[in-house]
C-alpha positions as CSV (number, residue, x, y, z in Angstrom):
1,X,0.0,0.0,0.0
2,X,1.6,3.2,-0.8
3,X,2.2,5.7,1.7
4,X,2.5,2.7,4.3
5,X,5.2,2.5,6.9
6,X,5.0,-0.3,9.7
7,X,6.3,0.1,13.4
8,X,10.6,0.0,13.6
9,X,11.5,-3.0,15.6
10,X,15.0,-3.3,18.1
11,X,16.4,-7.1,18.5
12,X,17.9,-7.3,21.5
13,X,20.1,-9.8,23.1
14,X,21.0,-11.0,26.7
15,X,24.0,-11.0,28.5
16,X,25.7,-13.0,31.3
17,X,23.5,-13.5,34.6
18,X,20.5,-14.4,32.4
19,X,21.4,-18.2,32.0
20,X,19.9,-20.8,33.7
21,X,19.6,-24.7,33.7
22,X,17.0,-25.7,31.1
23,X,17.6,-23.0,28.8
24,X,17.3,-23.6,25.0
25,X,15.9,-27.4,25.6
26,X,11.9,-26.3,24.9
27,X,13.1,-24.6,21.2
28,X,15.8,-27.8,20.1
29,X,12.6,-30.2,21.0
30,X,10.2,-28.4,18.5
31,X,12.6,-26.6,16.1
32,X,14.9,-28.0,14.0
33,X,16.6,-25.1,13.6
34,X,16.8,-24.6,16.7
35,X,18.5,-28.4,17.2
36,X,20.9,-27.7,14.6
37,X,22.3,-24.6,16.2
38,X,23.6,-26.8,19.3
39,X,25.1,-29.4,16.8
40,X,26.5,-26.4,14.7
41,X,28.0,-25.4,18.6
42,X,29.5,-28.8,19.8
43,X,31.1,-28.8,16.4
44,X,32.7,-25.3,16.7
45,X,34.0,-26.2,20.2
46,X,35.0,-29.4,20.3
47,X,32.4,-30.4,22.9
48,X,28.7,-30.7,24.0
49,X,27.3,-27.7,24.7
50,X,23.6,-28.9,25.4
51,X,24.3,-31.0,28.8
52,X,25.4,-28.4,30.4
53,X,22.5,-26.1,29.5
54,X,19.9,-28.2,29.0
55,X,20.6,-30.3,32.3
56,X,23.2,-28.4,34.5
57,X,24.4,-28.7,37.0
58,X,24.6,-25.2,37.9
59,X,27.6,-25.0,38.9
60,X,29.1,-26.2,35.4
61,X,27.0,-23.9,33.6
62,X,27.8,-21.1,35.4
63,X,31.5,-21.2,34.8
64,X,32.2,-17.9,32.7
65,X,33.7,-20.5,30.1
66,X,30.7,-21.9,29.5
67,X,28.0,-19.7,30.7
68,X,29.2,-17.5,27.6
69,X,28.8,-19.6,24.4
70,X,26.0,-21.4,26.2
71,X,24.1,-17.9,26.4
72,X,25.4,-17.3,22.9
73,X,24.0,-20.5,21.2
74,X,20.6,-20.7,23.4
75,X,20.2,-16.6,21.7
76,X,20.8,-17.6,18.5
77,X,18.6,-20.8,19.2
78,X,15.7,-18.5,19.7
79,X,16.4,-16.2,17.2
80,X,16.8,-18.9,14.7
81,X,12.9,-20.2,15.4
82,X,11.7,-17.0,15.1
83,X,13.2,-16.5,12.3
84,X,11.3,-19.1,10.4
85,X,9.1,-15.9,9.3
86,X,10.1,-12.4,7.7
87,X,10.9,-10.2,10.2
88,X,12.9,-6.8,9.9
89,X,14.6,-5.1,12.0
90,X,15.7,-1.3,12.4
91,X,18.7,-2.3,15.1
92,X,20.2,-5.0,16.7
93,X,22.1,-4.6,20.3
94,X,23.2,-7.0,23.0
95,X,23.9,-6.1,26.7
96,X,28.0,-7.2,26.8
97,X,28.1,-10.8,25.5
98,X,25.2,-10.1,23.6
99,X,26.5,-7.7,21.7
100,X,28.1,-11.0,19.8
101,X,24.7,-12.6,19.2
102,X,23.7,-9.1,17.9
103,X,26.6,-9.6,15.2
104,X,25.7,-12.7,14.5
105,X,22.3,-12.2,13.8
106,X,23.5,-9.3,11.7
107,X,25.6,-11.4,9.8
108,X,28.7,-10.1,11.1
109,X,30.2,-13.3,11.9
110,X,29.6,-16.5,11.7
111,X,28.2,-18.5,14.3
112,X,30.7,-21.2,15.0
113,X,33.9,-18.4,15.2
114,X,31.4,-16.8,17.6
115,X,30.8,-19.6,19.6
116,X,34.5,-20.1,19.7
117,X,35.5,-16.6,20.8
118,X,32.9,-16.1,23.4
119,X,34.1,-19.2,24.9
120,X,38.0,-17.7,25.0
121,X,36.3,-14.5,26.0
122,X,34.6,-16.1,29.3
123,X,38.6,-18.0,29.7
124,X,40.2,-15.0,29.7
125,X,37.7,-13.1,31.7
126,X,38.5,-15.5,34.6
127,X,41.6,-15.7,34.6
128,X,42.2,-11.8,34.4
129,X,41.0,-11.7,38.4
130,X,41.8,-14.8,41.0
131,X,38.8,-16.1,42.2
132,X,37.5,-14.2,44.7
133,X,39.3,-11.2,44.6
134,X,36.8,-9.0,42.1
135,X,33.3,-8.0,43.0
136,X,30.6,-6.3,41.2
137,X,27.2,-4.5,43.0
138,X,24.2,-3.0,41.7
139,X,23.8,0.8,42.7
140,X,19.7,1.6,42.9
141,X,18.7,5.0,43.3
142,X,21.7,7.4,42.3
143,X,22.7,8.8,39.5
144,X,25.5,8.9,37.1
145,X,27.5,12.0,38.6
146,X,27.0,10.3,42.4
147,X,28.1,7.0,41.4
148,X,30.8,8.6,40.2
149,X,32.0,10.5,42.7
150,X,31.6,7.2,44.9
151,X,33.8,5.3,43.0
152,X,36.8,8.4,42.9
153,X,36.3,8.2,46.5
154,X,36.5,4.5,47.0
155,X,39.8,4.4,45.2
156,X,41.9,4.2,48.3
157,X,41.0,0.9,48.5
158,X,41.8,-0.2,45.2
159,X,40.3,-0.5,41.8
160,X,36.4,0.7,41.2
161,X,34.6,1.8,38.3
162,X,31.1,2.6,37.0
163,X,30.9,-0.9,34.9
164,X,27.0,-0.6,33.1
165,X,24.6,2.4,33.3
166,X,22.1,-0.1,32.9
167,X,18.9,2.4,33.1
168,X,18.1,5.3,35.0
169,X,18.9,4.9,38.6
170,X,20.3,1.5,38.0
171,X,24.0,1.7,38.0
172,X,26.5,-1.3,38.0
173,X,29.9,-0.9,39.6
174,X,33.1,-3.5,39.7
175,X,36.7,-3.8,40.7
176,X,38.8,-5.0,43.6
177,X,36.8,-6.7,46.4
178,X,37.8,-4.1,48.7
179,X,37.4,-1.0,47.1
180,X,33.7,-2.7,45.9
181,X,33.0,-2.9,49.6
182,X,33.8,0.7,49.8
183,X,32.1,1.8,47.6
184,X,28.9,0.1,48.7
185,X,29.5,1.6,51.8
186,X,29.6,5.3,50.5
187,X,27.0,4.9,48.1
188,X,24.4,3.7,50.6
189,X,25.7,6.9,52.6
190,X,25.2,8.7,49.9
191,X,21.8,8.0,49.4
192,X,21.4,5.0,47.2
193,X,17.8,3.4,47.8
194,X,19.6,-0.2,47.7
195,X,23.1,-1.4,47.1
196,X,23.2,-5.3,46.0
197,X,26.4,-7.6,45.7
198,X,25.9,-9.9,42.4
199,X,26.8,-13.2,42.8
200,X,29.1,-12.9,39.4
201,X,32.7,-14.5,39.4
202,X,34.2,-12.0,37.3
203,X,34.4,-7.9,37.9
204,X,33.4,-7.0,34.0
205,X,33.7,-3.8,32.1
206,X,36.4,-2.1,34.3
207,X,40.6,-1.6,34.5
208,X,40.4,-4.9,35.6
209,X,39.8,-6.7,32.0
210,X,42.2,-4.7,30.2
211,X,44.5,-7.5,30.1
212,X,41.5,-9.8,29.0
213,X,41.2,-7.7,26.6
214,X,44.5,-7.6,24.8
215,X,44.5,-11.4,24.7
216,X,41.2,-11.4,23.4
217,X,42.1,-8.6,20.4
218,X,44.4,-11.3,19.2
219,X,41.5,-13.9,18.4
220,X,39.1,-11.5,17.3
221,X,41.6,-10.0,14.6
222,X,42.1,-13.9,13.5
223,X,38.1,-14.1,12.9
224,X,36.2,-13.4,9.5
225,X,34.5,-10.0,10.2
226,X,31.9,-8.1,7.4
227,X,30.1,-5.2,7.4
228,X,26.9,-5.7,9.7
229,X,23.3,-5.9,7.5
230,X,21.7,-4.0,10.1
231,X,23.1,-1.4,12.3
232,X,24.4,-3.1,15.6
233,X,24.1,-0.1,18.6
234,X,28.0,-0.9,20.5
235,X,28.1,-0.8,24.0
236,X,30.9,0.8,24.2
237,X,29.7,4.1,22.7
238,X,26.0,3.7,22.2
239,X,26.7,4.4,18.2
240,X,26.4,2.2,15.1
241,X,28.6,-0.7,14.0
242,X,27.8,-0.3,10.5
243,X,31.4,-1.1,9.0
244,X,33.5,-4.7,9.4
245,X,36.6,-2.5,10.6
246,X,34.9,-1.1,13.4
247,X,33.8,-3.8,14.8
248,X,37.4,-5.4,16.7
249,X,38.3,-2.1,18.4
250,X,34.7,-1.6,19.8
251,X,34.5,-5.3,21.4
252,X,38.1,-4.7,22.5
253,X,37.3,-1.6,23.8
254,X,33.5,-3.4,24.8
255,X,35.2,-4.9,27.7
256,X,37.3,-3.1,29.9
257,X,35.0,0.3,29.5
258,X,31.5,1.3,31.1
259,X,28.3,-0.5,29.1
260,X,26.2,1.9,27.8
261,X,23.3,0.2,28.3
262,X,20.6,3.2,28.9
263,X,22.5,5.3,26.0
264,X,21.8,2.4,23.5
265,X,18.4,2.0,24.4
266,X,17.9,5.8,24.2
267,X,19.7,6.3,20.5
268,X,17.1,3.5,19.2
269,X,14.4,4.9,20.3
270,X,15.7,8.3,19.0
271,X,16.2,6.3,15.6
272,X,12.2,5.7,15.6
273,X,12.1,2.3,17.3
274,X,9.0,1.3,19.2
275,X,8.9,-2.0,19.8
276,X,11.9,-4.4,21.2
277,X,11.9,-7.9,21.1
278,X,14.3,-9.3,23.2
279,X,15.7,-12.9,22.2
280,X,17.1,-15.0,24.6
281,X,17.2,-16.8,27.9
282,X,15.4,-14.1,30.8
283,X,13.9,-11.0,30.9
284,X,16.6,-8.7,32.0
285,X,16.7,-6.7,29.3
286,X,12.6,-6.6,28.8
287,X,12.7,-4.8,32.1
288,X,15.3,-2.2,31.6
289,X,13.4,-1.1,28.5
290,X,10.7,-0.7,30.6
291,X,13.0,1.6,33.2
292,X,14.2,3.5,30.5
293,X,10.6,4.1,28.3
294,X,7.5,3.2,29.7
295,X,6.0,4.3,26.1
296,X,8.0,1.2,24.5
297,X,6.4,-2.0,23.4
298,X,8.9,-5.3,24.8
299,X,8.1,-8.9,23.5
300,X,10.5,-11.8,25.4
301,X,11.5,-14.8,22.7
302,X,13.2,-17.8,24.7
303,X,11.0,-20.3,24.6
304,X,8.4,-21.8,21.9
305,X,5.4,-20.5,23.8
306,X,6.7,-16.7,23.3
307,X,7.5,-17.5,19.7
308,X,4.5,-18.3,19.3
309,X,2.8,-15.3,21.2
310,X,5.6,-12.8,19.5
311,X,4.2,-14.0,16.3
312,X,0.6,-13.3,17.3
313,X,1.6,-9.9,19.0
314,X,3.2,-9.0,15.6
315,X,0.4,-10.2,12.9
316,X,-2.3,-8.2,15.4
317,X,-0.2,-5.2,15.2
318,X,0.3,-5.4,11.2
319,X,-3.6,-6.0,11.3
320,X,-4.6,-3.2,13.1
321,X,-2.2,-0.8,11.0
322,X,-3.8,-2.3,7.5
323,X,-7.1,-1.7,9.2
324,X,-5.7,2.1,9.9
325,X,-4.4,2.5,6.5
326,X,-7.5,1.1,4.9
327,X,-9.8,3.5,7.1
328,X,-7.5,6.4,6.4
329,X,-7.5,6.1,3.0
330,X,-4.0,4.7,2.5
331,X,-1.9,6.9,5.1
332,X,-0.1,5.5,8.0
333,X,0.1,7.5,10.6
């Protein structure tokens, strides 16, 4: 219909902390696609990636090592059913690890040199920080100029940084245990409405990973990289991967700086996007969108039952705009 123009639509993509036993199962019973995305995996890797996630324990699955291209491949799982059917997309983005999904889906990469790097990625993650020494903690209730000034004065202790600015009011920091600790300590002084720990094993996006970070530059360089075929929003700046050379200095870059989490949100929603469909174990993301614009419309794709309803969501609202059109006399709004 001329003169049309349908809703923009955001893909979004999960990141570490939104894993959990079972996850992916559901979509390789009832999609083949789905199936062949975990065969696709153990291939890539060398070993079976579906025990762990599909059947745990826990503890296995939430080794950074694993948890990684297991979050990966169970996104990609989900993407892959829903994907069965046409569906555009304005943007793609993915909270930390997810911005690797994101450049999958976008074609940036292929999957099985994804698979492989997220699992060096988690490696080298962990072994940047002995066990036990990093910490991370959610900061509720200040913003970005009090966190700020929380961590600068925390530094006595040791090594602290804003790590995700995650939506308004919800602020992540990390670094050394002890200057964490601080931190906490000032921040609830401050004013902070809460101030949680995270049970995570690894301080992410702060000084801490820079030497993760070098040794990860070296894989990413060895992988095949093209231009993405949809814009991918970079943590790292909240801007547009849109060429193949940008793409290894902004995950490089991705995970020893702050993730812009709110920033990316914000800039597709500036772009025209309305609704956001995340895809992926959880609903982390879903409610951060929420946080940031109550006025956005969030679907959740992890399971067949919210392809299904996705689908359905979709078709009524491309009914109800033909409807529109056909009442208006061929004008969107």
């Amino acid at each position: 219909m001329t003169g049309t123009s349908s809703p923009k639509i955001a893909f979004v993509f999960p990141g570490q902390g939104s894993q959990a036993v079972g996850m992916g199962r559901a979509l390789s019973e009832r999609f083949p696609e789905a199936r062949a995305v975990y065969d696709e995996a153990a291939d890539a890797l060398g070993w079976d990636l579906a025990t762990p996630s599909f059947e745990g324990p826990e503890d296995a699955l939430n080794l950074t090592a694993t948890t990684q291209p297991a979050l990966l491949t169970a996104s990609i799982a989900a993407w892959r059913a829903l994907a069965r059917r046409p569906l555009e997309a304005t943007y793609l983005a993915g909270h930390s690890l997810g911005e690797y999904t994101a450049l999958v889906c976008a074609g940036a990469v292929p999957f099985a040199q994804a698979v492989r790097l997220v699992h060096q990625r988690g490696r080298y993650m962990q072994e940047a920080v002995p066990a036990g020494t990093g910490l991370m903690a959610a900061v509720l209730g200040l913003d970005r100029d009090a966190v700020a000034a929380v961590c600068r004065d925390a530094s006595s202790a040791g090594v602290v940084d804003a790590a995700n600015f995650n939506a308004p009011g919800q602020i992540v920091i990390a670094g050394e245990r002890a200057a964490v600790e601080r931190a906490m300590e000032l921040a609830r002084a401050a004013g902070a409405k809460r101030v949680i720990a995270l049970s995570v094993s690894v301080p992410s996006h702060c000084r801490l990973m820079r030497g993760a970070a070098e040794r990860l530059k070296d894989d990413l360089l060895r992988a095949s990289w093209s231009a993405p075929a949809i814009p991918v929003i970079a943590n790292a700046d909240a801007k547009p991967l849109v060429t193949a050379d940008a793409i290894v200095p902004s995950l490089v870059r991705q995970l020893s700086s702050p993730l812009l989490w709110e920033d990316s949100i914000r800039a597709m929603i500036a772009g025209g996007v309305s609704t956001f469909i995340e895809i992926g174990p959880g609903r982390v993301l879903s409610g951060l969108i929420r946080k940031i614009d109550r006025g956005a419309r969030v679907l959740n794709v992890e399971d067949p039952a919210t392809v299904d309803a996705a689908w359905a969501a979709l078709d009524g609202a491309s009914a109800r705009e033909a409807a529109f059109v056909r009442h208006a006399g061929g004008v969107a709004p």
